[in-house]
N, C-alpha and C positions, 0 to 999 in steps of 0.2 A: 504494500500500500504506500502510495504517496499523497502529497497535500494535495490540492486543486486549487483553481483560483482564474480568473478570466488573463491572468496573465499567460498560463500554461493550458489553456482548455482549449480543445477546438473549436476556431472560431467562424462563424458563417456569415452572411449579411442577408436581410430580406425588406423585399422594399423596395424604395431608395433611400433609405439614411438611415436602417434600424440594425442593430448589432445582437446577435448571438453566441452566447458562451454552452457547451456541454460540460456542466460539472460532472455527471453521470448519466450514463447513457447503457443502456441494456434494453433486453428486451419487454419485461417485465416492469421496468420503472426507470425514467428520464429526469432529471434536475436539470434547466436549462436558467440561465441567467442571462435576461434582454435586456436593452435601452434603444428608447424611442422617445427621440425627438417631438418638440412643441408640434404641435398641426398633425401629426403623420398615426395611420389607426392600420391594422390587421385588416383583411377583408374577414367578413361577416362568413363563419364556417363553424363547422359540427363534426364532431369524432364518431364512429358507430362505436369505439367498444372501450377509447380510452375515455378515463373520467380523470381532471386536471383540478388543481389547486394553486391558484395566482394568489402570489404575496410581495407587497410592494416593502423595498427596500429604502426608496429615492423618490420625492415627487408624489406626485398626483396622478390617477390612472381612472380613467371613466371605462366599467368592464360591464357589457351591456347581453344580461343574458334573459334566453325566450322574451325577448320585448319590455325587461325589468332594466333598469337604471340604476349602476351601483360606482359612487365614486371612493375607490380607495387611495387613505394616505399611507403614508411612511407606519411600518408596522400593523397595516391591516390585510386582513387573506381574503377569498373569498373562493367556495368549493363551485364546480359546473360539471356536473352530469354527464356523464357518454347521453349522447343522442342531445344535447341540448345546444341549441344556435346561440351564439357567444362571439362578441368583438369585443375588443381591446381598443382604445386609442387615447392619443393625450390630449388633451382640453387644454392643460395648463401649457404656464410660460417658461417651464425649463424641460428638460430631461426628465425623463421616470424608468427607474432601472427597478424590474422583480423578477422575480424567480416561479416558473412556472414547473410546477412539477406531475407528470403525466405517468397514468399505470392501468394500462400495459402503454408501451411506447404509443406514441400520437404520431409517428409520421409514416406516413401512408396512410393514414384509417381517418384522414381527413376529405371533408366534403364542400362544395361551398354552400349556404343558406342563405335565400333571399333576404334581403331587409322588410 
């Protein structure tokens, strides 16, 4: 075992301007660490079989799921269901870095969901 940390984690870009850490990564359970820029949101999408847990580290994060409105701060989580339509985006005026942690893995068993 070694440490982890967005300096040594594989890192991805999605978007244009949002940043991807894998602190862990398996099949079975993912810990990913983003930052997303003022203005910039996720498209509107649903997992069939993973169920995720966004917890904000930095910032402000408006996380809007089945049609509910949820704005979390620094040190707040908020759980989304497999099968439930969920976007992410920032509202506010800085960065907002959380940690999104998905089980079973969320890539590939994503779908998009109308608004």
């Amino acid at each position: 075992m070694s440490k982890i940390s967005i300096a040594n984690a594989e890192h991805y870009t999605w978007g244009t301007a949002c940043d991807g850490w894998f602190l862990l990564e398996g099949d079975d359970l993912t810990v990913i660490e983003e930052r997303v820029p003022p203005g910039m949101a996720e498209v509107r999408h649903r997992h069939a079989a993973a169920r995720q847990f966004f917890y904000v580290l930095l910032g402000e994060a408006t996380l809007e799921v089945d049609g509910q409105v949820h704005v979390l701060g620094a040190g707040e989580g908020l759980y989304v269901p497999a099968g439930a339509a969920h976007q992410l985006r920032n509202a506010a005026s800085g960065d907002v870095r959380f940690l999104v942690v998905s089980s079973p893995n969320s890539h590939g068993d994503r779908s998009e969901a109308p608004a």
